[in-house]
C-alpha positions, 0 to 999 in steps of 0.5 A: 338964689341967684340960680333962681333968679336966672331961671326966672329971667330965662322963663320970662324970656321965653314966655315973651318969645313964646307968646309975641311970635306964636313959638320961638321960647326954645330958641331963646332958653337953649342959649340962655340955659347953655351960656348962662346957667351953665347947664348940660347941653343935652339937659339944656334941650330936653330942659327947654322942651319941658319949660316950652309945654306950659308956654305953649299952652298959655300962648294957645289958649290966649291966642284961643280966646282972641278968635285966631285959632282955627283947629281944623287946620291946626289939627293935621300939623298936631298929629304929625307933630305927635308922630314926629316929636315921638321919633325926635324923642327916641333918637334923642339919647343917640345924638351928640350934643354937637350934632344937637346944636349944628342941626338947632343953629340950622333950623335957626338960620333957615327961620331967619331966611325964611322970615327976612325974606317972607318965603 
């Protein structure tokens, strides 16, 4: 039950994430299912990955019905998503979990910079 309990909290976590940045779930459940659940690093990314999906889409569709989606442009960075998430997936099971949260923790910190100074 406590297992339980904790997922939902990480659940809930990422949805706030999710649906007030736009994205970002990920960024909050890897941590969180790492530290506090005690979860396999690599089951912890691929894990995130599935709980992110269904987040996504109730954030899209939200954000959908609010009039702030415009798909022709959304559409390009959806194809190259696609190719590029095909790729990422591949390479997955090659990759040391190491290599996985230097390359996470980089993304994060190239986010931050970006954002704190509105690059």
């Amino acid at each position: 039950k406590t297992d339980g309990v904790k997922y939902a909290v990480c659940g809930a976590l990422a949805g706030a994430a999710n649906g007030f940045f736009g994205a970002g779930g990920g960024m909050v459940l890897v941590p969180l299912f790492t530290r506090w659940t005690k979860m396999e690093d690599k089951t912890a990314f691929a894990t995130s990955l599935a709980v992110i999906l269904p987040l996504s889409v109730v954030s899209a569709v939200i954000y959908f019905i609010k009039g702030s989606i415009d798909f022709g442009v959304a559409l390009p960075y959806l194809i190259g998503g696609i190719i590029g998430g095909t790729v990422g997936g591949k390479i997955f099971r090659r990759v040391s979990a190491r290599f996985l949260h230097i390359a996470f923790a980089l993304l994060i910190i190239y986010g931050g910079v970006r954002s704190l100074f509105l690059i």
